[in-house]
VOKETI-950452 format. One record per residue (C-alpha): residue number from 0; chain; x, y, z. Coordinates in Angstrom, 2 decimals. Each point is the difference from the previous one (the first is absolute). Layout:
N
SITE   seq   mol        px        py        pz
SITE   NUM     A         X         Y         Z
...
END
This chain:
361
SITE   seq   mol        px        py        pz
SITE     0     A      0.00      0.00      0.00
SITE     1     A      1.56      3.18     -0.67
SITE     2     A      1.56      2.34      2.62
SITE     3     A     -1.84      3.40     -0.47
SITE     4     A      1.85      3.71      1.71
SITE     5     A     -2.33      3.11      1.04
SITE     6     A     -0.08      1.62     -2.99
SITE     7     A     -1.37      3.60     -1.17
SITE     8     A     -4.13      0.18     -0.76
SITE     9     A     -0.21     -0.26     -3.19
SITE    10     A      2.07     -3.42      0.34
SITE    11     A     -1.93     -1.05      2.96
SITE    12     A     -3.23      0.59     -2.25
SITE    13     A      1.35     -2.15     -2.37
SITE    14     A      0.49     -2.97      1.95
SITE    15     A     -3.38      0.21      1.99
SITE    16     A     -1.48     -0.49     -3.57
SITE    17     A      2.35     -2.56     -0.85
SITE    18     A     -1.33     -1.69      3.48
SITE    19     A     -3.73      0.80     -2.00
SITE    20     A      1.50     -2.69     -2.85
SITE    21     A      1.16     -2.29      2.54
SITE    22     A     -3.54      0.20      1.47
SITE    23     A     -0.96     -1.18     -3.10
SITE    24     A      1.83     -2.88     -0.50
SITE    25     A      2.15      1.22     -2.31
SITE    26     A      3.48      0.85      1.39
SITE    27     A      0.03     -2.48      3.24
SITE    28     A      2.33     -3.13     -0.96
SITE    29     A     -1.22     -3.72      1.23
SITE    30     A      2.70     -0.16      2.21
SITE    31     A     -0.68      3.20      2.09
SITE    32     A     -3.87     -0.78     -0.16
SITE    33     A      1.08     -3.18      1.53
SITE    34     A      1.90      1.25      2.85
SITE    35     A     -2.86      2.29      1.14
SITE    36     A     -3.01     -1.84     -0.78
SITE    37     A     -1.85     -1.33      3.05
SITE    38     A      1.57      1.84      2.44
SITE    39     A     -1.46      1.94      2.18
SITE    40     A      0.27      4.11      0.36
SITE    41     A     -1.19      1.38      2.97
SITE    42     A     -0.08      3.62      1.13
SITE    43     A      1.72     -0.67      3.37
SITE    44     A     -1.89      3.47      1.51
SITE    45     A      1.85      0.76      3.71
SITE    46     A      3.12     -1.56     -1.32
SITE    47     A     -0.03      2.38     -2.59
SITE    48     A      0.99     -1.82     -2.83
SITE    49     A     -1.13     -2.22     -3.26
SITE    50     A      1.18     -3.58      0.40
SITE    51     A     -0.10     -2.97     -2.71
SITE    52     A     -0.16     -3.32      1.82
SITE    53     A      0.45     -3.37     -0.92
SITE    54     A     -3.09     -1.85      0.75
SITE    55     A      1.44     -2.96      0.28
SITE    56     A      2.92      0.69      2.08
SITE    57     A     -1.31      3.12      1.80
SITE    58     A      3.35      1.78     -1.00
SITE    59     A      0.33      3.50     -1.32
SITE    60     A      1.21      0.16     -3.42
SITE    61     A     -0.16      3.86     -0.69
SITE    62     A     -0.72      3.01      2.29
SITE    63     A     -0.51      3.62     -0.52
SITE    64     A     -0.41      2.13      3.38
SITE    65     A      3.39      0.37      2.54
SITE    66     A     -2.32      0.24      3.00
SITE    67     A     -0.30      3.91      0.07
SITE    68     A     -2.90      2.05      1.03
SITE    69     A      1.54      2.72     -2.31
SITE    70     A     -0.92      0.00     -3.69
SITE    71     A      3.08      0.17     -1.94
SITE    72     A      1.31     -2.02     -3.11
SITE    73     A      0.20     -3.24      1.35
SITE    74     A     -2.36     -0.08      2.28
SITE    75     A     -3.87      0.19      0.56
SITE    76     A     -2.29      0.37      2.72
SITE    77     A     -3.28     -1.17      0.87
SITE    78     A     -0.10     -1.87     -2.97
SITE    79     A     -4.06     -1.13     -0.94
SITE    80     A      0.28     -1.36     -3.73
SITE    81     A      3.00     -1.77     -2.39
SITE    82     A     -0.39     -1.45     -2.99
SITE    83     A      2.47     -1.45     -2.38
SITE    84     A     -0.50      1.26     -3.36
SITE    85     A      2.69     -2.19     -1.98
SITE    86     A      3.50      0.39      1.33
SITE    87     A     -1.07      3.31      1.57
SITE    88     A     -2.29      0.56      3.41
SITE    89     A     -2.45      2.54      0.44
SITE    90     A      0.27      0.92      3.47
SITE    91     A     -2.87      2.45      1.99
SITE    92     A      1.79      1.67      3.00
SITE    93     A     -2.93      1.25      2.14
SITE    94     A      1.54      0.87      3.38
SITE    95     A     -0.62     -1.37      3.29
SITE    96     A     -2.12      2.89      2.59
SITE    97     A      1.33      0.59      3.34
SITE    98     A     -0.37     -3.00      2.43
SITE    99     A      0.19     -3.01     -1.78
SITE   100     A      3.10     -1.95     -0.70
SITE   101     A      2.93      0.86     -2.08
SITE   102     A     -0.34      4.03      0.16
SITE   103     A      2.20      1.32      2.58
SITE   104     A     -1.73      3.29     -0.07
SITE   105     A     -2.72     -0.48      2.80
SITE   106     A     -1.49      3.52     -1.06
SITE   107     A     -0.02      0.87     -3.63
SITE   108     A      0.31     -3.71     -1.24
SITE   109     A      2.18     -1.10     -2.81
SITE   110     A     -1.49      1.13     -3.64
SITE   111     A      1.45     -1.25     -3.16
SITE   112     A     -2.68      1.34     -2.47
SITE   113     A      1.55     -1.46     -3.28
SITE   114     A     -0.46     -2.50     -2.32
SITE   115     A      2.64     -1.53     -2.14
SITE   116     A      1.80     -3.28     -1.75
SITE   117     A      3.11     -1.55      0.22
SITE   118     A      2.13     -1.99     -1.83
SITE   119     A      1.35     -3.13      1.06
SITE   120     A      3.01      1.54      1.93
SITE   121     A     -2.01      2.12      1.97
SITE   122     A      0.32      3.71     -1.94
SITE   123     A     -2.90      1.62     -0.32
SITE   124     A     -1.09      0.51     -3.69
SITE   125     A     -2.80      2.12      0.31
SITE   126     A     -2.11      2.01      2.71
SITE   127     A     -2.98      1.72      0.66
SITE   128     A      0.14      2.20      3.00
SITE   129     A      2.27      1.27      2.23
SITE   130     A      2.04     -1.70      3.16
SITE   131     A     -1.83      1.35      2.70
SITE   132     A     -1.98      2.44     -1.22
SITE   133     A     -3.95      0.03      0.42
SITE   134     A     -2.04      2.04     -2.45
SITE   135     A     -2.47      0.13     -2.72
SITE   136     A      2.00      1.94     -2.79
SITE   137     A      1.74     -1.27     -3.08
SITE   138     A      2.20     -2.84      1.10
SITE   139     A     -1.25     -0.47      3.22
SITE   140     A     -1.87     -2.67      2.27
SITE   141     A     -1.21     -0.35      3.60
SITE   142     A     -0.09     -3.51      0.94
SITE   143     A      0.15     -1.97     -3.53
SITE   144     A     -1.65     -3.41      1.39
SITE   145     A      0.00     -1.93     -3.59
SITE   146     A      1.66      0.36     -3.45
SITE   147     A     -0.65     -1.86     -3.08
SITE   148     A      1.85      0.08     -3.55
SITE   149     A     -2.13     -0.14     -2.96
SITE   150     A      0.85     -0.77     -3.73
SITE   151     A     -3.10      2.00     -0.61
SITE   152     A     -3.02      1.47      1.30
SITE   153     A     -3.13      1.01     -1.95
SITE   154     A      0.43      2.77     -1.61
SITE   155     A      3.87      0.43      0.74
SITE   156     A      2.76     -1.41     -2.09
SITE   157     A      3.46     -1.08      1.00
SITE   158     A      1.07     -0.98      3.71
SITE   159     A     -1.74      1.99      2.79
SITE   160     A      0.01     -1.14      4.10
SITE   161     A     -3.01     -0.26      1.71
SITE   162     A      0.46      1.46      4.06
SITE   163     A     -2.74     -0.17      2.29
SITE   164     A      1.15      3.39      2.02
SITE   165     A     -1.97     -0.81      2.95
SITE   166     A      0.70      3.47      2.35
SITE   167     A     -1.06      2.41     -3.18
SITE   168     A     -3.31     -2.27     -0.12
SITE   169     A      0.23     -0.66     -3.53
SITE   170     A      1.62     -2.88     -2.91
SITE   171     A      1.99      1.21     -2.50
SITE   172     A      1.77     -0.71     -3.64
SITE   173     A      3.47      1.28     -0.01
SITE   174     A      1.62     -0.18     -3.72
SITE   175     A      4.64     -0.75      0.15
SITE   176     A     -0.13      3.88     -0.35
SITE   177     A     -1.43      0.21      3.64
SITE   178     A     -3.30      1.56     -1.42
SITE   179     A     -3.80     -0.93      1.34
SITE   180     A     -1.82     -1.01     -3.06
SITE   181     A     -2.82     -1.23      1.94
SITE   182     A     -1.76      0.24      3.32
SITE   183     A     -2.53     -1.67      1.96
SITE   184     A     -1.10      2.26      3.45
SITE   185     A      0.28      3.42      1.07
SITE   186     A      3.62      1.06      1.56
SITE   187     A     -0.33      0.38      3.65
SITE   188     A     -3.53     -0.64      0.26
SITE   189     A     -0.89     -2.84      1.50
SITE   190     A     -4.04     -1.29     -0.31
SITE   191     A     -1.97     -2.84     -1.91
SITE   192     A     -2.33      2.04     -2.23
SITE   193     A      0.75      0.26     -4.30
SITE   194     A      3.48      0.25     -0.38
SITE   195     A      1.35     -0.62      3.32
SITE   196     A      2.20     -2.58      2.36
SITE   197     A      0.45     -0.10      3.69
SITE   198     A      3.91     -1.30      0.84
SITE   199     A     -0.21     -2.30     -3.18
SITE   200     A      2.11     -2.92      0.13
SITE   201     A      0.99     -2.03     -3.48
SITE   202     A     -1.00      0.39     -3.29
SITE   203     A      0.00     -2.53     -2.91
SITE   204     A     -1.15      0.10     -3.66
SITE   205     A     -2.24     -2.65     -1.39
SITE   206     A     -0.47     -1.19     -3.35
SITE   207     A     -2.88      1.98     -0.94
SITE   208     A      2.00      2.86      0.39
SITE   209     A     -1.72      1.21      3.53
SITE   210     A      2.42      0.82      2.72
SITE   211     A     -1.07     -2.29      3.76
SITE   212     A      0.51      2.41      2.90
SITE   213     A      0.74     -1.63      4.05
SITE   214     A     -1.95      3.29      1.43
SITE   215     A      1.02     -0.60      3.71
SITE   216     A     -1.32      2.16      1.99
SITE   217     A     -3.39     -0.05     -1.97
SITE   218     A      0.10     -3.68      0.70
SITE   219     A     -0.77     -0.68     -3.44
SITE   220     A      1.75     -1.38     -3.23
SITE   221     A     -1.22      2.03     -2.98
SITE   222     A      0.78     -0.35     -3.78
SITE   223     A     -0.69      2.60     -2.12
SITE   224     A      1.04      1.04     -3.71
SITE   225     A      2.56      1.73     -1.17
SITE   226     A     -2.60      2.94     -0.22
SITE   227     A     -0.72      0.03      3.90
SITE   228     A     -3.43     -1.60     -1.07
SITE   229     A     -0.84     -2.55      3.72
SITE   230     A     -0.75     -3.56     -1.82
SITE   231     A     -0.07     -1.94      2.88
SITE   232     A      0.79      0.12      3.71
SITE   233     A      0.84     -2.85      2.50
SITE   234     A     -0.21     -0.39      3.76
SITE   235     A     -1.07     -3.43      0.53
SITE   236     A     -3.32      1.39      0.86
SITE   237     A      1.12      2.57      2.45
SITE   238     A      2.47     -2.16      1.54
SITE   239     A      3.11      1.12     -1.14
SITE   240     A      2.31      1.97      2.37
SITE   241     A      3.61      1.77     -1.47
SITE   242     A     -0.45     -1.18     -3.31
SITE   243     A      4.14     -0.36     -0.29
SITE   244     A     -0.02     -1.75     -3.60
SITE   245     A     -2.23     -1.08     -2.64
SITE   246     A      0.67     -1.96     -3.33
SITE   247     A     -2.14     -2.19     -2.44
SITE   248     A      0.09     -3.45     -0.45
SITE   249     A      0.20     -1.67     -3.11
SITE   250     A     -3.59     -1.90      0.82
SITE   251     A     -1.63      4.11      0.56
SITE   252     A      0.16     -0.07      3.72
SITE   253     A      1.84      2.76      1.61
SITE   254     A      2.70     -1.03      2.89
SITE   255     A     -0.25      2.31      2.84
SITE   256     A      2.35      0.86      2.54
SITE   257     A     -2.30      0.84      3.19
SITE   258     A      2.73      1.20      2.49
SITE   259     A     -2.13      1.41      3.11
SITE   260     A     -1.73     -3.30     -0.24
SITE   261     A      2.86     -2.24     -0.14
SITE   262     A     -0.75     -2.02     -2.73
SITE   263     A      0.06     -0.47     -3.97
SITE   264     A     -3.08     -0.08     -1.97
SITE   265     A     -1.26     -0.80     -3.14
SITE   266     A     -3.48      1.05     -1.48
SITE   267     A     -1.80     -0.22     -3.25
SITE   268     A     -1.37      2.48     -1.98
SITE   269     A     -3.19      0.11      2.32
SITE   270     A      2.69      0.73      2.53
SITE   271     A     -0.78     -3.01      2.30
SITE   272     A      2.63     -2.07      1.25
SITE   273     A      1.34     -2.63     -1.57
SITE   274     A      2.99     -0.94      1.79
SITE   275     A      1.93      1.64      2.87
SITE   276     A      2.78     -0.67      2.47
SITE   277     A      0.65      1.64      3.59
SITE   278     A      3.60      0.43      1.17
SITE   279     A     -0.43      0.36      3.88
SITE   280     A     -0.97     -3.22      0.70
SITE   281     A      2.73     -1.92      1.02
SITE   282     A      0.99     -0.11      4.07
SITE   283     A      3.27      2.49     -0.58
SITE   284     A     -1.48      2.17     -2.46
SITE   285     A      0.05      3.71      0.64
SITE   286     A     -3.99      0.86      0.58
SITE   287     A      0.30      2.63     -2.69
SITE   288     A      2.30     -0.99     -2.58
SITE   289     A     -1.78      2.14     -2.82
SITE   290     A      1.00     -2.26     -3.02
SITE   291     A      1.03      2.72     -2.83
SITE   292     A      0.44     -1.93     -2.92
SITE   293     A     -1.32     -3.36     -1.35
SITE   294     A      0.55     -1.48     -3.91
SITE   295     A     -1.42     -2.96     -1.66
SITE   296     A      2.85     -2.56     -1.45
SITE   297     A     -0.43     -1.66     -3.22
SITE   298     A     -0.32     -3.32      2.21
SITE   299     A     -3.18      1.49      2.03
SITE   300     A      1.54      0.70      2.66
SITE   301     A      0.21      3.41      1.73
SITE   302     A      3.44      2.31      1.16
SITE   303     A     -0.90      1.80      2.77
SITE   304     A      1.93      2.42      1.85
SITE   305     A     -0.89      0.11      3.43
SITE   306     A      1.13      3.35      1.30
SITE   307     A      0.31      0.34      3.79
SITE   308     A      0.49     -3.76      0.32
SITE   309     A      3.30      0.39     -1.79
SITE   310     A     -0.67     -2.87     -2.24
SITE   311     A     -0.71     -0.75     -3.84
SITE   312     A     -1.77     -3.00     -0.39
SITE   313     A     -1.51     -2.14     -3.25
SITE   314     A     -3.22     -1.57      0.95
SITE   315     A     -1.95     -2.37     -2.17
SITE   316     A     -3.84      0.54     -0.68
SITE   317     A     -0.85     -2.34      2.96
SITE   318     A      1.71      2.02      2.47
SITE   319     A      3.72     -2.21      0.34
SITE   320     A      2.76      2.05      0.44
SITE   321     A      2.93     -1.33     -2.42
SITE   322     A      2.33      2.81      0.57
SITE   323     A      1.38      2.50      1.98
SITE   324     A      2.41      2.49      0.10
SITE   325     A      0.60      1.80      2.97
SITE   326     A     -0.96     -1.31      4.43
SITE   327     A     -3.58      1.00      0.34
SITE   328     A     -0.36      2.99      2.38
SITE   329     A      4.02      0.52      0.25
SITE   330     A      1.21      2.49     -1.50
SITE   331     A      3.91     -0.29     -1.31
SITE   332     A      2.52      0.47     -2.88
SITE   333     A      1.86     -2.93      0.79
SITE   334     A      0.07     -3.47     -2.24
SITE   335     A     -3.56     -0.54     -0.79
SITE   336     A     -1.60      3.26      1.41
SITE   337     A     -1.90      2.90     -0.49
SITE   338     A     -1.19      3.11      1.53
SITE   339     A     -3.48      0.92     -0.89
SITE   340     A     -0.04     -1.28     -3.99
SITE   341     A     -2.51      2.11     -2.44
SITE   342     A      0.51     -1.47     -2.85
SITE   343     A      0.92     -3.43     -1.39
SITE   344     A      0.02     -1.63     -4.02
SITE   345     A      1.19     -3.13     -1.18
SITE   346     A      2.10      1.28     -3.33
SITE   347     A     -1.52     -0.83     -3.52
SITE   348     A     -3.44     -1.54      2.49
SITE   349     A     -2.43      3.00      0.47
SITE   350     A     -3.05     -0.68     -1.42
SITE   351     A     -2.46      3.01      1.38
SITE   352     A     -0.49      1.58     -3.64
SITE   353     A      2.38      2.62     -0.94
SITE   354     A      2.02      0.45     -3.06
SITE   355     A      0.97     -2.00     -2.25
SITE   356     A     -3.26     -1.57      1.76
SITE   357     A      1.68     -3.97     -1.06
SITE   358     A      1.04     -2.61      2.81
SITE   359     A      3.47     -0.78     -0.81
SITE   360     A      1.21     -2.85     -0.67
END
């Protein structure tokens, strides 16, 4: 794989849309593909860092993050959301507020505010917004809780990322050239009338072209198009509390992740459930572990990762666990630890529907 250096913008811009090739199959060799495929990346939140595991081993392969609660070059804090986008990583640096682990700062908390991608190495590539700085203006974020890169979105050619800026209320569509092409929710305003979000959480684009929002603090999952028209909204008939990630399944159903209420849920379009799984249930569990993040594997199974029990787990549609990362409820950086994960994927194996909207083989 090659060995990339921090280079100037306009080279930087160049290899974030070589990373758009790679994304489509185009420019990744078998050999690297192989290397990556089926492990697991997990956005290792209070250790502030992105970690690839082995599943099989539980080993670290490849790290970004030195441990820092400072937002520099080589490392991130907070970190909600990764995903690998060829040889490159999109990385969402969110921040961690004042009181909670990994932010040394006990009374402003520890922003980061950007999002960006980096190569294999660890050199960052690209960015959108500034280390540190909290703010609504060009370039700028406050608390960036999910990022996704896109080949294309309706009505916008070219690579663009996706970043669900969660403290200016709103989802935007930032072009290489660090412009917002397209907006869903009103900056700084937070509410749940036409047009609007309350803290929103993840945001994923589906094959019809409509764009599936995680509206936490509305409690609500709502997918809308590209227009700001509401299609459809789900809450699991008013049950759904902290609606911390939504994505659709290949059978229609919409995967849910239902953090105040500890569990995982799946509903159909009538917005029943169809399936769910609670993570609190077991004797050491944390009471509250507010599971942030759950995908369905191309083998049925489901990746959850279980936040404040410091765990990432695979569990099978009757409920098994078959794999875990991480001590339930204890918290660590050591060999097989974590400390508060947000985010976990299994590499080439995510099949909520976004872009190039295939499962791969």
């Amino acid at each position: 794989m090659a060995h990339f250096q921090l280079r100037p913008a306009s080279s930087r811009l160049a290899l974030a849309i070589a990373g758009a090739i790679a994304v489509a199959g185009m420019a990744v060799s078998p050999i690297a593909r192989a290397q990556s495929e089926g492990n697991i990346l997990i956005a290792d939140q209070f250790n502030n860092r992105v970690i690839e595991i082995n599943p099989a081993t539980h080993h670290v392969v490849w790290t970004f993050g030195n441990g820092s609660d400072v937002p520099g070059p080589h490392s991130v804090v907070g970190v909600n959301d990764a995903e690998r986008i060829g040889p490159l990583t999109l990385i969402s640096g969110t921040g961690t507020p004042p009181g909670l682990p990994g932010c040394s700062d006990t009374v402003n908390g520890c922003p980061d505010n950007r999002v960006f991608i980096v190569d294999p190495s660890g050199n960052i590539v690209w960015q959108y917004g500034q280390a540190g700085v909290t703010g609504d203006g060009p370039n700028q974020l406050n608390t960036p809780v999910h990022s996704l890169f896109l080949i294309s979105f309706p009505g916008h050619t070219g690579p663009h990322v996706l970043i669900t800026d969660q403290g200016n209320q709103r989802v935007i569509l930032v072009n290489l050239n660090h412009q917002i092409v397209w907006q869903y929710g009103t900056t700084g305003m937070a509410g749940d009338g036409p047009g609007q979000l309350s803290n929103p959480n993840s945001a994923e684009v589906l094959a019809n072209g409509h764009v599936l929002i995680a509206d936490e603090s509305n409690n609500r999952v709502i997918e809308i198009t590209t227009g700001g028209k509401l299609v459809k909204t789900f809450t699991d008939q008013g049950t759904v509390s902290g609606a911390a990630f939504a994505s659709r399944l290949a059978n229609g159903d919409t995967l849910i992740s239902d953090a105040n209420n500890n569990r995982i849920v799946e509903v159909n379009g009538s917005d029943h459930t169809v399936w769910q799984y609670v993570t609190n249930t077991a004797a050491d569990s944390n009471p509250s572990p507010a599971p942030t993040r759950a995908v369905r594997l191309q083998n049925g199974n489901t990746l959850i990762s279980d936040q404040f029990n410091d765990r990432v787990m695979e569990v099978t549609h009757a409920g098994k666990i078959v794999f875990q990362q991480g001590t339930i409820n204890a918290p660590g950086s050591g060999f097989n630890q974590l400390n508060g994960p947000y985010d976990a994927k299994v590499i080439g194996d995510f099949t909520g529907l976004t872009p190039p909207f295939s499962v791969q083989p």
